[in-house]
VOPAGU-2260 file (C-alpha; in pm, 1 decimal, decimal comma):
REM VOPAGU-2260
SITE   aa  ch    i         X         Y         Z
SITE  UNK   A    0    -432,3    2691,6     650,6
SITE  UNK   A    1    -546,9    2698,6     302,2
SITE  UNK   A    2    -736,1    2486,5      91,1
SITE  UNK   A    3    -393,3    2367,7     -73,8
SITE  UNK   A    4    -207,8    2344,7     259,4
SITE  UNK   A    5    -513,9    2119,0     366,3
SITE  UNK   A    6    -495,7    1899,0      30,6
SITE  UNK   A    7    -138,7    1784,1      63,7
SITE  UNK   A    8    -186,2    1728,9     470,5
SITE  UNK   A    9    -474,6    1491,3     341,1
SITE  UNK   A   10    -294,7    1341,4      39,7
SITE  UNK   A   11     -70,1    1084,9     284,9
SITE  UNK   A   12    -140,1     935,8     635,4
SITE  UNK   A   13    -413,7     803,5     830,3
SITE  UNK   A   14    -761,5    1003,9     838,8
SITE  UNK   A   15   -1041,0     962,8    1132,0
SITE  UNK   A   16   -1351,9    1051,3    1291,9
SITE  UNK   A   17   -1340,5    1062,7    1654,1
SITE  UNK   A   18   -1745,1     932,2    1821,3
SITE  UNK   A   19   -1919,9    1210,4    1935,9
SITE  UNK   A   20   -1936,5    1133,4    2368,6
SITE  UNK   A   21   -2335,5    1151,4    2528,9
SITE  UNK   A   22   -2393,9    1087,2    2859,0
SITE  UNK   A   23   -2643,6     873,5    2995,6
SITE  UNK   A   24   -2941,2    1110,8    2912,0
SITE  UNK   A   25   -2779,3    1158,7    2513,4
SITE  UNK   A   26   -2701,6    1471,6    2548,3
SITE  UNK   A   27   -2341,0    1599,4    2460,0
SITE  UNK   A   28   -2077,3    1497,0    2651,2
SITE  UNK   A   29   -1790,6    1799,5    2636,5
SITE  UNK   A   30   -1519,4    1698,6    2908,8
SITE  UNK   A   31   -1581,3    1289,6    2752,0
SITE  UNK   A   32   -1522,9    1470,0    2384,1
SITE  UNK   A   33   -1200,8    1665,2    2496,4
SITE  UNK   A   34   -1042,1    1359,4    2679,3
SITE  UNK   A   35   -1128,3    1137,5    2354,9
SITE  UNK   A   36    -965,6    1393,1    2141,1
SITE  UNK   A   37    -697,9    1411,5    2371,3
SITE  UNK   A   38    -569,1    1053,0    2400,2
SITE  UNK   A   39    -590,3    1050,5    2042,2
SITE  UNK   A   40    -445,0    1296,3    1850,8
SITE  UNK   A   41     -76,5    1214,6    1943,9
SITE  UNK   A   42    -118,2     875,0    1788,0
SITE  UNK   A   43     -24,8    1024,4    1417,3
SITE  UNK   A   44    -310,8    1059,1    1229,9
SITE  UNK   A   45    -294,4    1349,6     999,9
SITE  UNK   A   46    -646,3    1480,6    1012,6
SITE  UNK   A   47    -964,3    1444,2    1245,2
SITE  UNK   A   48   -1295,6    1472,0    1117,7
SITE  UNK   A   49   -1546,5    1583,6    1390,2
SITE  UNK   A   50   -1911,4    1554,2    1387,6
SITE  UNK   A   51   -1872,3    1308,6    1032,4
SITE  UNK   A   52   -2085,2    1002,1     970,8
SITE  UNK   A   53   -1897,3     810,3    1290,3
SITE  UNK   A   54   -1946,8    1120,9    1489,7
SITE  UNK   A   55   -2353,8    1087,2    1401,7
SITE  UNK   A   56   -2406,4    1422,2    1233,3
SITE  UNK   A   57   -2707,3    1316,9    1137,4
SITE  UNK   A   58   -2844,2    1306,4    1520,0
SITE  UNK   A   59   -2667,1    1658,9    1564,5
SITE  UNK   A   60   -2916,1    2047,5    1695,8
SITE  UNK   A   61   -2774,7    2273,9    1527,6
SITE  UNK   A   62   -2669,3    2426,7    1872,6
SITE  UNK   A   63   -2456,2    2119,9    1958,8
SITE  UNK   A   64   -2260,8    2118,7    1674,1
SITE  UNK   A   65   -2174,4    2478,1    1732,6
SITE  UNK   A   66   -2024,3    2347,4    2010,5
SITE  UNK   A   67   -1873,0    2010,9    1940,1
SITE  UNK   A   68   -1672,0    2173,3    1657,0
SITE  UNK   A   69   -1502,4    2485,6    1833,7
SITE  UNK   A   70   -1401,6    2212,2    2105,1
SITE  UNK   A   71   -1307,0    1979,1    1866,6
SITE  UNK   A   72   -1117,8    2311,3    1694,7
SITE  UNK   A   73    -978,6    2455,8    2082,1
SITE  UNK   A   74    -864,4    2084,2    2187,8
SITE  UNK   A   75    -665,0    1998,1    1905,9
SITE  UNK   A   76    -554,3    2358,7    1810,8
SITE  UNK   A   77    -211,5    2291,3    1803,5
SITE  UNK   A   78    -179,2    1885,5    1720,6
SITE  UNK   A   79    -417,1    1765,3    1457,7
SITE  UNK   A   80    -617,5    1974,4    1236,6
SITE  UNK   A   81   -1013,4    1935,6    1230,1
SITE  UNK   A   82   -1232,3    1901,2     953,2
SITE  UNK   A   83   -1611,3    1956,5    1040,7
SITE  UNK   A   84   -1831,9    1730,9     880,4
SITE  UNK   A   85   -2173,6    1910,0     716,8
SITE  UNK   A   86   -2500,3    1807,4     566,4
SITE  UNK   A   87   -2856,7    1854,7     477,7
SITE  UNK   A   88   -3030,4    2070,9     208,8
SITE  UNK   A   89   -2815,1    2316,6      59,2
SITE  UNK   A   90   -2925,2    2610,9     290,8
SITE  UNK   A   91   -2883,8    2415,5     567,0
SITE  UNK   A   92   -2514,2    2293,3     448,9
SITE  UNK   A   93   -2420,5    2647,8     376,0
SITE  UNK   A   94   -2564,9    2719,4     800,8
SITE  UNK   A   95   -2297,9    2449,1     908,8
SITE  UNK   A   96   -1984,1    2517,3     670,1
SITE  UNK   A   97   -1986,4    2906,9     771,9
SITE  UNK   A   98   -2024,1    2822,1    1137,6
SITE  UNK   A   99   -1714,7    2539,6    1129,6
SITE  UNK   A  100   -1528,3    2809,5     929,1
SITE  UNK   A  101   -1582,8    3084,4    1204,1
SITE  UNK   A  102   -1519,4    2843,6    1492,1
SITE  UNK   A  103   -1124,6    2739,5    1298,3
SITE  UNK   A  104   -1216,1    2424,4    1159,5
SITE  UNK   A  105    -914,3    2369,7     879,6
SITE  UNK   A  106   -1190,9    2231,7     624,7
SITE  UNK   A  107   -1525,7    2065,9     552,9
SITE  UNK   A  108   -1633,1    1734,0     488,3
SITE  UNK   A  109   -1947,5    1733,5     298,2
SITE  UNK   A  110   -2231,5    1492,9     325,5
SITE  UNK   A  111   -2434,4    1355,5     125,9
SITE  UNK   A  112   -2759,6    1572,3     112,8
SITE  UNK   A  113   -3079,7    1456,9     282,3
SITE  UNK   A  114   -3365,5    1197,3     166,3
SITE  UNK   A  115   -3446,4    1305,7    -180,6
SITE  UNK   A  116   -3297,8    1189,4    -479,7
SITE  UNK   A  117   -3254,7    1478,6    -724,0
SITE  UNK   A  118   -3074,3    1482,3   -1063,0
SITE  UNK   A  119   -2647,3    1516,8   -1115,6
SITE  UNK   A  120   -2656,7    1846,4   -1189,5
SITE  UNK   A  121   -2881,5    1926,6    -883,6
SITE  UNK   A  122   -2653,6    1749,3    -707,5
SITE  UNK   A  123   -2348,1    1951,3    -846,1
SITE  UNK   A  124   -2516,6    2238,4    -749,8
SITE  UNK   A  125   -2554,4    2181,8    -417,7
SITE  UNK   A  126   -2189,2    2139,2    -378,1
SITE  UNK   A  127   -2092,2    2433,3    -568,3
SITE  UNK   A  128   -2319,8    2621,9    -348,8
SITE  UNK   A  129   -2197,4    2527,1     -38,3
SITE  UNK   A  130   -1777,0    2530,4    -171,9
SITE  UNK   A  131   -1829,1    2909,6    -255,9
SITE  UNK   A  132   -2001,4    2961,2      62,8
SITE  UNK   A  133   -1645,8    2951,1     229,8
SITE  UNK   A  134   -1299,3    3030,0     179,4
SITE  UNK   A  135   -1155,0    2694,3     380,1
SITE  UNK   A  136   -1132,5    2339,0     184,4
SITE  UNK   A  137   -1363,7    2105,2     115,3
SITE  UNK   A  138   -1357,8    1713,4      28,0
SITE  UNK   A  139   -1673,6    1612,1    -121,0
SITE  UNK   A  140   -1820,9    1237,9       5,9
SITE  UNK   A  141   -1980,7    1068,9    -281,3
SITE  UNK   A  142   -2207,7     805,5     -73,4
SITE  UNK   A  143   -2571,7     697,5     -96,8
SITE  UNK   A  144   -2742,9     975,8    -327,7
SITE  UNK   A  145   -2415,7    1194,9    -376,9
SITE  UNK   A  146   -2353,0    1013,8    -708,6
SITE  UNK   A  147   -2089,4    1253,2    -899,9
SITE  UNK   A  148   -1976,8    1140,6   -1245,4
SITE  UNK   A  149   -1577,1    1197,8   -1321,1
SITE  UNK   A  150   -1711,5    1532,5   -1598,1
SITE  UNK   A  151   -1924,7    1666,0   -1304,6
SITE  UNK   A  152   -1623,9    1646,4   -1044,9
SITE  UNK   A  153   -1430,3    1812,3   -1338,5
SITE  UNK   A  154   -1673,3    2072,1   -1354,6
SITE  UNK   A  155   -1672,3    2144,6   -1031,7
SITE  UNK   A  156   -1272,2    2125,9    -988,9
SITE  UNK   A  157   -1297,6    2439,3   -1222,9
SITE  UNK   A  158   -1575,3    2635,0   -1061,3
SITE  UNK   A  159   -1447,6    2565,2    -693,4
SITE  UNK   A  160   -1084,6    2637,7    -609,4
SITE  UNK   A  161   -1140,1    2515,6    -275,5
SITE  UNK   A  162   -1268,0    2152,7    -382,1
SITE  UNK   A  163    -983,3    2025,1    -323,7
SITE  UNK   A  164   -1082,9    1626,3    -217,5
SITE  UNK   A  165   -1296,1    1325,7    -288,7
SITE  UNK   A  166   -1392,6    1041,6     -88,0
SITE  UNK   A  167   -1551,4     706,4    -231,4
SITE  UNK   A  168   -1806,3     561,5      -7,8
SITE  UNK   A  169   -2007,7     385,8    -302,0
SITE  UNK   A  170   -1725,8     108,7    -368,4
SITE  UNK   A  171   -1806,0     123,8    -751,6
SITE  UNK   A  172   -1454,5      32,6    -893,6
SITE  UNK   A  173   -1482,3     180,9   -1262,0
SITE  UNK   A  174   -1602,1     460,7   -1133,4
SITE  UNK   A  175   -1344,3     553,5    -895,5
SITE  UNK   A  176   -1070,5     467,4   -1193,1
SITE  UNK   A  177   -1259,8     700,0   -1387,4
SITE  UNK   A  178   -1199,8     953,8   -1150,2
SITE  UNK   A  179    -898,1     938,6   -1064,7
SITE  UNK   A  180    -769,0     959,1   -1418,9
SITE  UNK   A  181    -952,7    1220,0   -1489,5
SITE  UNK   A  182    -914,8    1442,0   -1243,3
SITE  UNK   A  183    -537,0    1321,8   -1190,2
SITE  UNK   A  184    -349,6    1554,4    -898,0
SITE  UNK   A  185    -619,7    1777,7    -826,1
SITE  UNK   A  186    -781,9    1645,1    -567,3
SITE  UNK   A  187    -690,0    1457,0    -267,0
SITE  UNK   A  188    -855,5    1116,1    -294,7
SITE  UNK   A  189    -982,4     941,1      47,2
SITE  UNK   A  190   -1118,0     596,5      80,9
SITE  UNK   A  191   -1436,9     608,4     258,5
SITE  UNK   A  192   -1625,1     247,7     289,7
SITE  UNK   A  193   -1717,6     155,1     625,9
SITE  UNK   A  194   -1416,1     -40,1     768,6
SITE  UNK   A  195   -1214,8     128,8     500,5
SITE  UNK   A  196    -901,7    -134,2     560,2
SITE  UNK   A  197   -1020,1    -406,4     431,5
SITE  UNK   A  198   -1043,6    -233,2      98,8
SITE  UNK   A  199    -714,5     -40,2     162,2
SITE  UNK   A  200    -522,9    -258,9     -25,6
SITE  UNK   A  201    -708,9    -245,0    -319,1
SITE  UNK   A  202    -737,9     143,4    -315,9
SITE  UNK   A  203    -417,0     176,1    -302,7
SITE  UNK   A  204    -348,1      -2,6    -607,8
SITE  UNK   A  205    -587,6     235,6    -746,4
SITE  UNK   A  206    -426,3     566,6    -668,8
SITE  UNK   A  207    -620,5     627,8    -346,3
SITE  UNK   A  208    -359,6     538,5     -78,4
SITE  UNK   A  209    -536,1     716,5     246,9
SITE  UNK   A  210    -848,0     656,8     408,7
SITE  UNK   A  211   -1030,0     674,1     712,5
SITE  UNK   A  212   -1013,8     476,7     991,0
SITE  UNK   A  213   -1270,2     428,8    1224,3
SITE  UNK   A  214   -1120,2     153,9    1463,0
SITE  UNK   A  215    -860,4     452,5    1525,5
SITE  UNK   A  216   -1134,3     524,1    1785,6
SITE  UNK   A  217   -1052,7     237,4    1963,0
SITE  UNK   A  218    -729,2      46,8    1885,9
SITE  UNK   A  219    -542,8     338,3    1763,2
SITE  UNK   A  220    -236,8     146,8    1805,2
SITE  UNK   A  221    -318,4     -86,6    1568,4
SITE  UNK   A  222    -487,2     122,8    1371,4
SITE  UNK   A  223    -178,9     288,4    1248,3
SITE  UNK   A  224      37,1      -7,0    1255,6
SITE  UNK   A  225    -208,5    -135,4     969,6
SITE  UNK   A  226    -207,3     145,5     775,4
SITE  UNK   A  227     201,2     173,3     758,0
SITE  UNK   A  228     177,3    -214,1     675,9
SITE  UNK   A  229     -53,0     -84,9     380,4
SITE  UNK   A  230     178,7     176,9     265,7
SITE  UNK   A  231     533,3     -35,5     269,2
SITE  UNK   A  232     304,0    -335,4     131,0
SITE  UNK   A  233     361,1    -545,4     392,2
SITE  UNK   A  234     153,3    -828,3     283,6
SITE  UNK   A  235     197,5   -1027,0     561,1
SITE  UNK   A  236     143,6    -789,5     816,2
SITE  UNK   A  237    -180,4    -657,6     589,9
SITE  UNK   A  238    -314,2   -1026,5     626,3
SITE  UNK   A  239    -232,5   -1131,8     958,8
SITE  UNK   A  240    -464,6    -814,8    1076,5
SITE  UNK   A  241    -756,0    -860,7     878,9
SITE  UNK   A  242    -803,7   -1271,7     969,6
SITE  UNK   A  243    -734,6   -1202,5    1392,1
SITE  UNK   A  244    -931,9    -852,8    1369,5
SITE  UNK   A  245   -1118,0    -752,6    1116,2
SITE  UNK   A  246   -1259,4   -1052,6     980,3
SITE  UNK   A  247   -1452,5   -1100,5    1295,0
SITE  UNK   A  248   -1511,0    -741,1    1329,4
SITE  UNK   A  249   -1713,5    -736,6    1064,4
SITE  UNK   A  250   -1904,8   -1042,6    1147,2
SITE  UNK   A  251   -2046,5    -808,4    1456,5
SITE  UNK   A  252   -2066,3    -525,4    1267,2
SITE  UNK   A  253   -2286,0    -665,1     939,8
SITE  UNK   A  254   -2570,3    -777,1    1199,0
SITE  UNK   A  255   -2746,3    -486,3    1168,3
SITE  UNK   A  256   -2788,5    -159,4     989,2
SITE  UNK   A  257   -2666,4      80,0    1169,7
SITE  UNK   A  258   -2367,2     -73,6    1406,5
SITE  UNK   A  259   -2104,2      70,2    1196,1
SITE  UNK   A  260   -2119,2     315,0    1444,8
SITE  UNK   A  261   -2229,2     141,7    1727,6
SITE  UNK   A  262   -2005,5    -105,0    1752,2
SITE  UNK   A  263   -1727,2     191,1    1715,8
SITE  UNK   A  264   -1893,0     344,2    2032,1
SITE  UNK   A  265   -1904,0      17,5    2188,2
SITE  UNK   A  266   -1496,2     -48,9    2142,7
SITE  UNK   A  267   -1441,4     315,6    2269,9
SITE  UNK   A  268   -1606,4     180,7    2592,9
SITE  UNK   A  269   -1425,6    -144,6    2629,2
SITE  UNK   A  270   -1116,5      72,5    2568,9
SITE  UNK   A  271   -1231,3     327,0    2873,2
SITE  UNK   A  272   -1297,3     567,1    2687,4
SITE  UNK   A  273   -1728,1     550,8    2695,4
SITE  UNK   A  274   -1899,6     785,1    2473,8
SITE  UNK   A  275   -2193,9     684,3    2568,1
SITE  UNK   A  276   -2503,2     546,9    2387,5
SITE  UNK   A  277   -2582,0     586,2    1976,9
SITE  UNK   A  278   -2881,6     808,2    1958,4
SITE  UNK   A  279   -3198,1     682,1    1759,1
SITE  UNK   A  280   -3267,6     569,3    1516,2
SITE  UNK   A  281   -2920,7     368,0    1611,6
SITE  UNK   A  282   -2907,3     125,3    1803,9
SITE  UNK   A  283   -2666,3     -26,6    2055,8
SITE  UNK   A  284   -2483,9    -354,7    2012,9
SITE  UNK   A  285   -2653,8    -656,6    2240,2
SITE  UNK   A  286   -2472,7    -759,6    2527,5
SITE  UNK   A  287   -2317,7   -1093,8    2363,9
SITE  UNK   A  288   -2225,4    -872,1    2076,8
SITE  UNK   A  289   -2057,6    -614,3    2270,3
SITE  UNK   A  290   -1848,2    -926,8    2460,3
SITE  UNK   A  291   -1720,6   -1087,1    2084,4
SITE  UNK   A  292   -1598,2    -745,7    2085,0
SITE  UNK   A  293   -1407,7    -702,6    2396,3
SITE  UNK   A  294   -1233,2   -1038,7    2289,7
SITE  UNK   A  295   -1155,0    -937,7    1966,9
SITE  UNK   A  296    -985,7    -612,0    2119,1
SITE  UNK   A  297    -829,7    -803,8    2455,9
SITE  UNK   A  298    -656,5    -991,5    2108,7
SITE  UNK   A  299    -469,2    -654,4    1969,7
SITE  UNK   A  300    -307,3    -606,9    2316,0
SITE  UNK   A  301    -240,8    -272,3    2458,6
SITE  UNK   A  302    -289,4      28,9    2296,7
């Protein structure tokens, strides 16, 4: 697949990022990771990200994510294709994109760098460094310090062929316009806040009509049923969702930093589909927590 085949895959349909499965001890879970994958991939979504921001790349050895992408790659080989998510200083970044790109992964999600803040053009140079480390396509997550400008993204667009997405975690709306009219068609544009679908409407109005969904992980069902009520603006549909589900989701979720992932762990386990704990600094949902949940889900009915 190349970088253009992987940009108009990624320009329509629903986008997410299956947990990474621990067992008890934290330590990776394969057989839990290839049953996850499993159950979900024929549910329609048009790209999997593994070991992204839900799939805590951040708690990743270098020698487990070696192997969480080529079964990510193997499992879904012939149903969804994988993006591997990478991160860290530039060197480091350039360590993970060649490895997903010899294991098969389709593309690369890349994350913001680590701890430092450093300067736009430093930061433009760390993704130009890590785009022509590769031949596959990348999608560039502006989030936290990754803080591109609309002329930077330009720039790069011209220096890296195989940029060929952006995904808005920072929520800044003139920004994101500014983007988007800018750059126009040449990237593929992904909304990327946490709980992307409450701001799906919205984005769409904007010219960013995919995102990614992290619930997917656990109500995949519904999941997708939301996101086609997004794309034939299906108000009522749209509305009826967020106020039963995702209204109190994020009541549970905004307790503390950190549970947008954990509570996505914690709904794969009501499901029965545990991945196990979050590993530090994380930290698990309390027990009353993790029961608002399981009502919220009994709610949705079967998936």
């Amino acid at each position: 697949m190349n970088p253009q085949e992987l940009k108009s895959i990624l320009s329509s349909g629903l986008l997410s990022f299956p947990v990474t499965d621990f067992n008890a001890q934290g330590d990776f879970h394969r057989a839990g990771y290839i049953k996850r994958l499993e159950w979900l991939a024929p549910y329609g979504a048009s790209a999997l990200f593994a070991a992204g921001g839900t799939g805590e790349f951040f708690s990743l050895a270098a020698s487990e994510y070696s192997e969480i992408i080529k079964t990510a790659v193997d499992t879904c080989e012939t149903s969804v294709p994988i993006l591997a998510g990478v991160g860290g200083s530039t060197r480091q970044a350039i360590e993970y994109a060649q490895e997903a790109e010899r294991l098969g992964a389709k593309g690369l999600l890349l994350l913001p760098h680590y701890l430092t803040e450093a300067s736009q053009d430093g930061v433009a140079a760390h993704v130009e460094a890590v785009c022509k480390s590769v031949n596959i396509g990348v999608v560039v997550y502006n989030r936290n310090v990754c803080r591109l400008t609309a002329p930077l993204l330009e720039r790069l667009a011209e220096r890296c062929p195989n940029l060929i997405g952006y995904k808005d975690g920072l929520g800044d709306i003139e920004l994101m316009v500014s983007i988007r009219r800018r750059l126009g068609d040449r990237f593929s544009y992904l909304g990327g806040l946490p709980t992307a679908e409450v701001y799906a409407a919205a984005y769409k109005a904007l010219g960013v009509p995919v995102y990614s969904s992290a619930v997917f992980n656990f109500i995949p069902k519904t999941a997708m049923d939301f996101y086609h009520a997004i794309a034939r603006e299906d108000h009522a549909t749209v509305g009826k969702i967020i106020d039963d589900f995702f209204l109190p989701y994020l009541d549970i979720r905004n307790r503390k930093a950190g549970y947008a992932v954990s509570i996505v762990k914690a709904g794969a386990k009501i499901v029965g589909y545990d991945a196990g704990p979050v590993r530090a600094p994380l930290t698990d949902l309390l027990p009353e927590e993790y029961e608002a949940l399981a009502a919220l889900i009994d709610k949705q009915g079967a998936q």
